[in-house]
TORKOL-977958 format. One record per residue (C-alpha): residue number from 1; residue in three letters; chain; x, y, z. Coordinates in pm, 1 decimal, padded with zeros to 6 digits. Each point is the difference from the previous one (the first is absolute). Layout:
num|residuo|cadena|c1|c2|c3
NUM|ALA|A|X|Y|Z
...
% end
This chain:
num|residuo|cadena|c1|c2|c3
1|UNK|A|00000.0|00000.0|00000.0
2|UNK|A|00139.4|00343.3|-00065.9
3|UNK|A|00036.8|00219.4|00273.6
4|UNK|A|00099.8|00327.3|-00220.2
5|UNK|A|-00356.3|00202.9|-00032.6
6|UNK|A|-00025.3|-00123.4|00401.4
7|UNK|A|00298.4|00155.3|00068.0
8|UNK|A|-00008.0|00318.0|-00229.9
9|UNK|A|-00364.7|00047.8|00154.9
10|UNK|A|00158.0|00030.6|00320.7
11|UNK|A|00284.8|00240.3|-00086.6
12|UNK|A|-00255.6|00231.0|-00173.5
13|UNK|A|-00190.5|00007.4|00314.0
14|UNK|A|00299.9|00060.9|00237.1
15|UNK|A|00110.7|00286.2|-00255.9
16|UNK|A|-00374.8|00144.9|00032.8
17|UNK|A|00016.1|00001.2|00388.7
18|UNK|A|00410.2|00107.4|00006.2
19|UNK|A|-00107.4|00298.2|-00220.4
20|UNK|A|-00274.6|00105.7|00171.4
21|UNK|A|00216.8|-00016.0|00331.7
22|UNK|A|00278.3|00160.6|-00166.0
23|UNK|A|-00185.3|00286.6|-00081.3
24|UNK|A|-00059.4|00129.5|00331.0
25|UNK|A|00335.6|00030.4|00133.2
26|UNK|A|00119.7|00057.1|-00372.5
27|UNK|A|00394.3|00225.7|00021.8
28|UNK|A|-00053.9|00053.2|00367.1
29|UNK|A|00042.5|-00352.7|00056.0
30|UNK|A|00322.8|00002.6|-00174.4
31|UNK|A|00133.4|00300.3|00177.9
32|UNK|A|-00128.3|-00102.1|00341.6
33|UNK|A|00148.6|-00373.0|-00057.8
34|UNK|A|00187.0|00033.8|00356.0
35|UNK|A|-00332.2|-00110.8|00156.8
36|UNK|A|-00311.9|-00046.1|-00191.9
37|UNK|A|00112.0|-00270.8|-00282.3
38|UNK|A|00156.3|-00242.1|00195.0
39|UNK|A|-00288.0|-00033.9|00248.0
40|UNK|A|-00276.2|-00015.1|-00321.9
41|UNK|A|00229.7|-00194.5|-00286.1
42|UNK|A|00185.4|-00278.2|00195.5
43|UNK|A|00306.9|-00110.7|-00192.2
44|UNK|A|-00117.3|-00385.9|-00070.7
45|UNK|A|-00363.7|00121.6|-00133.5
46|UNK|A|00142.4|00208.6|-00295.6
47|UNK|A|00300.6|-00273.2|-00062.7
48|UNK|A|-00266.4|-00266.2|00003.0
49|UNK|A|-00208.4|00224.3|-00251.5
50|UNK|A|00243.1|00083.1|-00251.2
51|UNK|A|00082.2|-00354.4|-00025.3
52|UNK|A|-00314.3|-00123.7|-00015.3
53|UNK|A|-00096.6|00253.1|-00261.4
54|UNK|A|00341.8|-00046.4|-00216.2
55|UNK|A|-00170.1|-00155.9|-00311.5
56|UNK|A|-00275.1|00251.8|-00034.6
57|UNK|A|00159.5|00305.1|00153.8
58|UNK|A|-00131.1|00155.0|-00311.7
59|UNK|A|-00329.7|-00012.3|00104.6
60|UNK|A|00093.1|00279.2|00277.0
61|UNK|A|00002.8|00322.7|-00084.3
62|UNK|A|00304.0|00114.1|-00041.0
63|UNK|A|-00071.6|00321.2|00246.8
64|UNK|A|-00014.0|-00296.8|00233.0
65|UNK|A|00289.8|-00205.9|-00060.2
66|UNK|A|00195.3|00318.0|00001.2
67|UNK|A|-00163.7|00107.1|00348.8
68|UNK|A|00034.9|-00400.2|00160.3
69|UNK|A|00339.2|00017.0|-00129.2
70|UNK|A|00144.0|00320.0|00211.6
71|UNK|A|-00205.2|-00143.2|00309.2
72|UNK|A|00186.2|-00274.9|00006.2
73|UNK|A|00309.8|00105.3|-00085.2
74|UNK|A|-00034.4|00229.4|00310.9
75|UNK|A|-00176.0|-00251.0|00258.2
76|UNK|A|00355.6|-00230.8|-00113.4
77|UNK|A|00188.0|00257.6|00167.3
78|UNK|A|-00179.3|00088.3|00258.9
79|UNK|A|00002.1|-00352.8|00180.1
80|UNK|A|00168.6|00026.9|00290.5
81|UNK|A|-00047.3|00307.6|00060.4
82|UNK|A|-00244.3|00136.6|00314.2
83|UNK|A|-00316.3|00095.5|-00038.4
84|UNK|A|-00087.8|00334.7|00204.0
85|UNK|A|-00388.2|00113.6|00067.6
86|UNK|A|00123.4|00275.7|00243.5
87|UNK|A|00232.5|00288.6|-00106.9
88|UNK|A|00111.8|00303.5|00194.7
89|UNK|A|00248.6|00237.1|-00025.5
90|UNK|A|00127.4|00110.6|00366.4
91|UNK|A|00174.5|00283.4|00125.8
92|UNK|A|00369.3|-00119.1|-00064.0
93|UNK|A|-00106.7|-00063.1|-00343.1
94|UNK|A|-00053.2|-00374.1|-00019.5
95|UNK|A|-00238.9|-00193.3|-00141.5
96|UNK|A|-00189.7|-00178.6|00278.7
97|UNK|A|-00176.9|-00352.4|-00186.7
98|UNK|A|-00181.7|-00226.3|00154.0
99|UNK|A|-00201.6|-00299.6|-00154.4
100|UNK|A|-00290.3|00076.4|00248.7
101|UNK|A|-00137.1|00240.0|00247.4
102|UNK|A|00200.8|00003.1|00300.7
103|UNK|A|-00121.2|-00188.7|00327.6
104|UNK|A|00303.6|00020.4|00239.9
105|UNK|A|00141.6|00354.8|00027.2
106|UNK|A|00220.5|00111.9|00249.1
107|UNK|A|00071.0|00442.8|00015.5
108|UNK|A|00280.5|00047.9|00160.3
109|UNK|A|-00087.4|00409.0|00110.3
110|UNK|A|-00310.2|00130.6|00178.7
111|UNK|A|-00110.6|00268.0|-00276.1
112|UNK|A|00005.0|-00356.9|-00276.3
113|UNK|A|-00219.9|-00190.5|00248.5
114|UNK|A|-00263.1|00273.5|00000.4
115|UNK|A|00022.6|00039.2|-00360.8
116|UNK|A|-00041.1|-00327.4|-00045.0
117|UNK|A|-00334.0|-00007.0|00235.7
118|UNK|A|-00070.4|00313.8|-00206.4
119|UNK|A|00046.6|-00215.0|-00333.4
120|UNK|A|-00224.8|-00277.1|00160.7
121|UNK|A|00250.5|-00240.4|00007.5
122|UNK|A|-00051.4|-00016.0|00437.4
123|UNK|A|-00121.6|-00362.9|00036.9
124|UNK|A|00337.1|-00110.1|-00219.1
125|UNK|A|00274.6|00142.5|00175.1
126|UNK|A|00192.5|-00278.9|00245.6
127|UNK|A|00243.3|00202.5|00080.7
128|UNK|A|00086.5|00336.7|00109.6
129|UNK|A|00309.3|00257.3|00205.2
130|UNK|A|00003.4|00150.9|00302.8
131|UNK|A|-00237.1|00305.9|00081.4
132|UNK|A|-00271.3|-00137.0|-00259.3
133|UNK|A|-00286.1|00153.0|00173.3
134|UNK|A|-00302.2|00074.5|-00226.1
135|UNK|A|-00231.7|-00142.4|-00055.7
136|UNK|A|-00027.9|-00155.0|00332.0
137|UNK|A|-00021.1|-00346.1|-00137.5
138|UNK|A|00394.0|00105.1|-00111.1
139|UNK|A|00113.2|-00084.9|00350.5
140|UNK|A|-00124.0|-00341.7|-00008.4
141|UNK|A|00217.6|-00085.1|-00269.7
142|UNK|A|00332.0|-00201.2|00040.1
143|UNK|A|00361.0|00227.2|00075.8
144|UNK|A|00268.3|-00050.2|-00274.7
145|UNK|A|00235.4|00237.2|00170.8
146|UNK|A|00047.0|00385.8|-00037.7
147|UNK|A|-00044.2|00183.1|-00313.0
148|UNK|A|00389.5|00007.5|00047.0
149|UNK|A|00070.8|-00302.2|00119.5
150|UNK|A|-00150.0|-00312.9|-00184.7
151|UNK|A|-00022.0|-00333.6|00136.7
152|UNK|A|00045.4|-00209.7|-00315.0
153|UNK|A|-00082.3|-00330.7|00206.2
154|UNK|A|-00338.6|00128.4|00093.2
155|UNK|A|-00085.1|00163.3|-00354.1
156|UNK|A|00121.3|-00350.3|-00198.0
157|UNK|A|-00228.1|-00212.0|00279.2
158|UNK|A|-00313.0|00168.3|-00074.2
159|UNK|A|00069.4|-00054.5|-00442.6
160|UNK|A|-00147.2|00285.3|-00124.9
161|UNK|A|-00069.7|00056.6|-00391.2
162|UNK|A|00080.8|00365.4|00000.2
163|UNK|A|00201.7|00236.8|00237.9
164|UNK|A|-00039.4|00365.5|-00013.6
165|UNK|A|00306.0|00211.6|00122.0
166|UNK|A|00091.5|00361.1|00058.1
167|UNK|A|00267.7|00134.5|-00229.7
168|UNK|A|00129.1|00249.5|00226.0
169|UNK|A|-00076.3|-00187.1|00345.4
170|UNK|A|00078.2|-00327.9|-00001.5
171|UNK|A|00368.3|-00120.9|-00016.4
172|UNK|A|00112.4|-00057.6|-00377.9
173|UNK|A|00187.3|-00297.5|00113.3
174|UNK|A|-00254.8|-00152.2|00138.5
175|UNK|A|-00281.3|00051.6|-00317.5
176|UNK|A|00273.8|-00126.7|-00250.7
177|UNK|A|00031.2|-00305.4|00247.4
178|UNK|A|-00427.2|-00044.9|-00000.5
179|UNK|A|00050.3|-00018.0|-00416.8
180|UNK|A|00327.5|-00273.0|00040.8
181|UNK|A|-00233.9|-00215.6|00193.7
182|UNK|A|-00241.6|-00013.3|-00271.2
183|UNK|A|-00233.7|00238.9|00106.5
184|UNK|A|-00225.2|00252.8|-00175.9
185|UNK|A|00096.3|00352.0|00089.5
186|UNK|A|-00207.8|00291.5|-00089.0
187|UNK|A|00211.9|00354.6|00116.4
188|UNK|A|-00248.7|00303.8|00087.0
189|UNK|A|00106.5|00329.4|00085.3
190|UNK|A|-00299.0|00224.0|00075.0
191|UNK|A|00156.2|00366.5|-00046.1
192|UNK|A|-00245.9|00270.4|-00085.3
193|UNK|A|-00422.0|00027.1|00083.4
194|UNK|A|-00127.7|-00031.9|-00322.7
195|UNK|A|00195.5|-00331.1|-00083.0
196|UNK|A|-00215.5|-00161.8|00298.6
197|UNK|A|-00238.7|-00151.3|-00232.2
198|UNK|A|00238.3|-00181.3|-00232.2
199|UNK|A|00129.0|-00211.5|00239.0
200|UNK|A|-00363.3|-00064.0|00168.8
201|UNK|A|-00007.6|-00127.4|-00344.1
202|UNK|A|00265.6|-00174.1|-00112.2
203|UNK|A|-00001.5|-00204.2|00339.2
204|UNK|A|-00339.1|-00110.6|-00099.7
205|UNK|A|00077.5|-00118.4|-00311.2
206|UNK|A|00242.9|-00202.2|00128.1
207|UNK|A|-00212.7|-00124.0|00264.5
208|UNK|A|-00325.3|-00027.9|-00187.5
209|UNK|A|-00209.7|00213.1|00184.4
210|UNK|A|-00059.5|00270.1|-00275.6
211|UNK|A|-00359.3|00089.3|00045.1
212|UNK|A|00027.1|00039.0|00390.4
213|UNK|A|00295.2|00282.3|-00103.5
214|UNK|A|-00233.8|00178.4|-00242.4
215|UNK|A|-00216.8|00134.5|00237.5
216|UNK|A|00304.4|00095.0|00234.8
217|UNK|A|00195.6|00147.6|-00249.6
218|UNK|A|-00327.1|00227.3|-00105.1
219|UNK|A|-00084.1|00066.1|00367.3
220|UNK|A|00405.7|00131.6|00035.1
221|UNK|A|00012.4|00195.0|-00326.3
222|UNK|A|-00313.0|00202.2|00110.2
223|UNK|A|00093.6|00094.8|00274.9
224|UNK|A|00318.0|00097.7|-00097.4
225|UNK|A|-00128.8|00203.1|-00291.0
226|UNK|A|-00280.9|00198.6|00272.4
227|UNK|A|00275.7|00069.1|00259.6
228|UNK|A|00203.6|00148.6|-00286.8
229|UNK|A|-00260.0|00206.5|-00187.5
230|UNK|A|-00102.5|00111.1|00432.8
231|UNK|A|00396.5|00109.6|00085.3
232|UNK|A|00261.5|-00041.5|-00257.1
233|UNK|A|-00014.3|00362.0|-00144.3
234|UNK|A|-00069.7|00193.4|00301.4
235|UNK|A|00207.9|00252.7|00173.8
236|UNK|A|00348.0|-00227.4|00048.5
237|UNK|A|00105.5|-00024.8|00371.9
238|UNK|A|00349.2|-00061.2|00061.6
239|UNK|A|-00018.7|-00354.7|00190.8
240|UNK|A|00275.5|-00195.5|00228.5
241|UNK|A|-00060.8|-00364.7|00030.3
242|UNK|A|00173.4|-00128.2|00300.9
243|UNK|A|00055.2|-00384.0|-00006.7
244|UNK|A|00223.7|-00030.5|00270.6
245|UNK|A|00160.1|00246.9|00271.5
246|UNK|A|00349.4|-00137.7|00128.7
247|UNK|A|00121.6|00005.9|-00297.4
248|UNK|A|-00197.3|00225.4|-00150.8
249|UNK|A|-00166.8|-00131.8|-00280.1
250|UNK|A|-00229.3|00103.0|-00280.0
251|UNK|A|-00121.6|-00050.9|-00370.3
252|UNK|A|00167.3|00063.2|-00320.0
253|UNK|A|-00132.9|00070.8|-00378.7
254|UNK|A|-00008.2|-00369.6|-00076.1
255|UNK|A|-00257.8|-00132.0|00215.0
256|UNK|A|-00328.4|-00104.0|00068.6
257|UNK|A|-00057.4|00317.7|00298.4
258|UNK|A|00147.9|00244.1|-00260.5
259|UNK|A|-00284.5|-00130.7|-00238.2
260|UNK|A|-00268.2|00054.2|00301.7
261|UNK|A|00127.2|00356.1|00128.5
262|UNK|A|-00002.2|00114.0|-00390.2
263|UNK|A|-00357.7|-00175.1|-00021.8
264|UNK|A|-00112.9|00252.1|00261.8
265|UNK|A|00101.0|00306.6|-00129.1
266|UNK|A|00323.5|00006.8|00258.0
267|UNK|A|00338.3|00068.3|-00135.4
268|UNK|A|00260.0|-00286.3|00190.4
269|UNK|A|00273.1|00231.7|00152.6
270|UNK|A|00291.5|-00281.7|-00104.3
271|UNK|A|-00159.1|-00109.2|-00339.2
272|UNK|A|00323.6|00080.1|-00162.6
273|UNK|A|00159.9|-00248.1|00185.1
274|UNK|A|00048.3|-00325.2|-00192.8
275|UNK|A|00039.7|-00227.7|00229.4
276|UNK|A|-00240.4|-00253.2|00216.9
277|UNK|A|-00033.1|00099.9|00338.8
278|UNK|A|00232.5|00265.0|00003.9
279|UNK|A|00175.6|00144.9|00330.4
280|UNK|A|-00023.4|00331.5|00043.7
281|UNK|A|00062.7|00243.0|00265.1
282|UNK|A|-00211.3|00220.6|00249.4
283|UNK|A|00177.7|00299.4|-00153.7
284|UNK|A|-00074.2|-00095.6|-00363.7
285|UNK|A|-00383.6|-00015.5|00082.7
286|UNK|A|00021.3|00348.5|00235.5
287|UNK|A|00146.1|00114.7|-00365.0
288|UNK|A|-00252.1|-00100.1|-00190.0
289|UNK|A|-00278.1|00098.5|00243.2
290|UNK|A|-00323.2|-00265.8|-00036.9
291|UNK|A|-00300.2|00180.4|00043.3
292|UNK|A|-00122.7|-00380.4|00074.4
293|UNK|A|00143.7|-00266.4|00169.2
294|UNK|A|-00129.6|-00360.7|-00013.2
295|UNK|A|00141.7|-00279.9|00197.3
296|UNK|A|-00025.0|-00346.2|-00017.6
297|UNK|A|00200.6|-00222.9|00250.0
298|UNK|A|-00027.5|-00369.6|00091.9
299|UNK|A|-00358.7|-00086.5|00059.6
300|UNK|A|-00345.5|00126.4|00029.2
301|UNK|A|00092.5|00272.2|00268.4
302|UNK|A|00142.1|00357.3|-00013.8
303|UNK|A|00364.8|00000.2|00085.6
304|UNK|A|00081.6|00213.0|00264.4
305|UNK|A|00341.8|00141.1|-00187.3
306|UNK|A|-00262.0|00192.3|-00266.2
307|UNK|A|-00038.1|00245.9|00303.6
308|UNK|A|00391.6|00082.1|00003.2
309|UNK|A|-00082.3|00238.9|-00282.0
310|UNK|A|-00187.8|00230.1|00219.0
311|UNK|A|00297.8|00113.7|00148.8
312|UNK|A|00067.3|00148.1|-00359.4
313|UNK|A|-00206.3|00275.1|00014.5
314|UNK|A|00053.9|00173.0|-00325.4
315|UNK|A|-00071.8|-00274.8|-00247.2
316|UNK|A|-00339.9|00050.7|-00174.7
317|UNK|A|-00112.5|-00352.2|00098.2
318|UNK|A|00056.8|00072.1|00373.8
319|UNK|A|-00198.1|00357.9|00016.1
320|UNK|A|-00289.0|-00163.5|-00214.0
321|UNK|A|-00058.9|-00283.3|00258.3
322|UNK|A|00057.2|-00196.4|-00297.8
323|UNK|A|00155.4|-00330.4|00132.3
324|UNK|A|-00166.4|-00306.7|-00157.7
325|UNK|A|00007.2|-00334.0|00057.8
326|UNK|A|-00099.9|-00312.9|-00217.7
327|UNK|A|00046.2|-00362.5|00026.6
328|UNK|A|00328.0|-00108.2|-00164.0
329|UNK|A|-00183.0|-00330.4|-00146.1
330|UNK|A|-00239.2|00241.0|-00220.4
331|UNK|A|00281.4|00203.3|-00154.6
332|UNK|A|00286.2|-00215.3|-00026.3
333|UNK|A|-00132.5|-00294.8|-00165.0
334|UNK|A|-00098.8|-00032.5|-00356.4
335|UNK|A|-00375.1|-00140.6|00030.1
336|UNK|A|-00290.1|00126.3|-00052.3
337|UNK|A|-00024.3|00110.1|00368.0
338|UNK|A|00276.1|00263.6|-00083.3
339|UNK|A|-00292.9|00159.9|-00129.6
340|UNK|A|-00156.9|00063.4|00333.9
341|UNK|A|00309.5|00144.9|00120.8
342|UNK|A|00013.0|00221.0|-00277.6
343|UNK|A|-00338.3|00109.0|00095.1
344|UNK|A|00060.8|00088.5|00312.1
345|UNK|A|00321.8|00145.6|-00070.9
346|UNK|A|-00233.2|00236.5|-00245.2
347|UNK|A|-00241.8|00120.3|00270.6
348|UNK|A|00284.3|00101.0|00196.3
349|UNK|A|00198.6|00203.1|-00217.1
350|UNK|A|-00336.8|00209.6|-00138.1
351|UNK|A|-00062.2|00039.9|00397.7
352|UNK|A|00337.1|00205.5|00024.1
353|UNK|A|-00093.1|00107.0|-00375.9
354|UNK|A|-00301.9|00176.9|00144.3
355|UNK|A|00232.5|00195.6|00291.1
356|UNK|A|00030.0|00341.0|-00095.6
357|UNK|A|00305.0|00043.2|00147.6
358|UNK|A|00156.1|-00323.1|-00185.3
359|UNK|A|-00011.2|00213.7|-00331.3
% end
């Protein structure tokens, strides 16, 4: 019996269906090959059909043997290579892949745990450093050291599938260590206000968690855009940020409360400074005279040094009764909570705004 019409049925039928898939993808398939192809044209199938087909390959068109040709050509080289579903570009650079959501994720500074609760990736972190306090369900999670000092037992015991580091906190040794051992790395360095909502982002793609972000990342960028369109171009006050008192420490140009005073209309006294966390001395800010001066200290309480400058009775800041206070966790972190910070940071400068005899 001969097989041959059976047969060139067949192939006509698989060139019908192979066209009308074909079609869809059409040149984006071929340019996207890295991921798409391989999962939809698996190496064997298209062998198996060309050689099945061989006798009556004139049957296809030749649109399609010319298409089936560079598929396969392409899927040939990609064996062996990974397949990716996830890709991110951090901070350092990097592209971040993954072949799935992550599900064990270990931050290794406060400010990336609450952006990853932010990012709605909570419930998947396994892992996190010291001082990880918010949300409250933060401190229930296991220690893996300080953001400085990484236990690298601790972090390998609890196998996470994705670790996300600080670029300027955590110990370079240390994060080049995490990759040696086979781990996933993403590097985030949260610098200004506005770049808040990228990594909210980002850290939700790689987590999965997308839509929860969405309405986050909506919620953040509203209220940043009302607290700018309330403050940003009203009459500047100069502003002093204190961080710290022995030394005496501030805010430079490059950073997040630079981004927050400018936000309210203030002008930071030691913006031109470059550097993070810059010392400065008491003579430098008596110089530059702060008609405001907002502290923020170690915890939820007022430090009693913010009171030393009342002993300096000429600076504007002093004769205002304009010594603020605000809770360093809602300034010095890049979440979403910086935002409440910022707002009351706001109210306070337009109350010494308001003072007559602070203009």
């Amino acid at each position: 019996m001969n097989s041959t019409p059976t047969k060139l049925l067949e192939c006509r039928r698989f060139n019908a269906s192979v066209e009308f898939g074909l079609s869809f993808p059409n040149k984006n398939l071929l340019n996207n090959f890295s991921t798409l192809p391989r999962k939809i044209f698996p190496p064997a199938l298209l062998l198996a059909t060309l050689t099945l087909c061989q006798k009556t390959q004139r049957n296809f068109s030749t649109n399609l043997r010319k298409r089936l040709s560079q598929v396969l050509i392409l899927t040939t080289l990609g064996i062996g290579q990974p397949v990716f579903s996830i890709d991110v570009r951090d901070d350092e650079g990097s592209l971040v892949q993954l072949d799935e959501s992550a599900q064990r994720i270990i931050s290794l500074a406060p400010s990336l745990t609450e952006l990853l609760y932010a990012a709605g990736a909570g419930d998947k972190i396994v892992g996190v450093v010291e001082y990880s306090d918010y949300p409250i369900a933060a401190k229930a999670l296991p220690i893996i050291g300080r953001y400085d000092m990484l236990d690298m037992e601790k972090i390998l015991q609890l196998q996470p599938d994705l670790v996300v580091a600080w670029q300027s906190g955590n110990p370079r040794a240390a994060v080049n260590r995490l990759r040696e051992l086979g781990l996933t790395v993403y590097i985030a360095e949260p610098k200004r206000l506005e770049s808040i909502p990228s990594h909210i982002q980002r850290m939700a793609t790689l987590a999965g968690t997308e839509k929860f972000a969405e309405q986050v990342i909506e919620e953040f960028e509203t209220t940043l855009a009302t607290l700018s369109d309330n403050y940003r171009t009203k009459a500047p006050i100069r502003t002093f940020y204190q961080v710290w008192d022995r030394p005496l420490i501030s805010a430079g140009g490059n950073e997040l409360i630079n981004d927050i005073i400018a936000l309210c209309g203030g002008v930071n006294i030691f913006a031109d400074i470059g550097l993070v966390a810059p010392k400065v001395s008491v003579e430098a800010v008596l110089t530059r005279n702060p008609q405001v001066i907002v502290a923020s200290g170690m915890d939820i309480e007022r430090p009693e040094w913010l009171d030393e400058w009342l002993k300096w009775e000429q600076l504007s800041a002093v004769s205002t009764n304009s010594l603020f206070f605000v809770p360093p966790e809602l300034l010095q972190r890049h979440t979403p909570r910086a935002l409440i910070g910022a707002q009351r940071m706001c109210e306070q400068i337009d109350v010494t705004r308001a003072k007559p005899e602070a203009n």
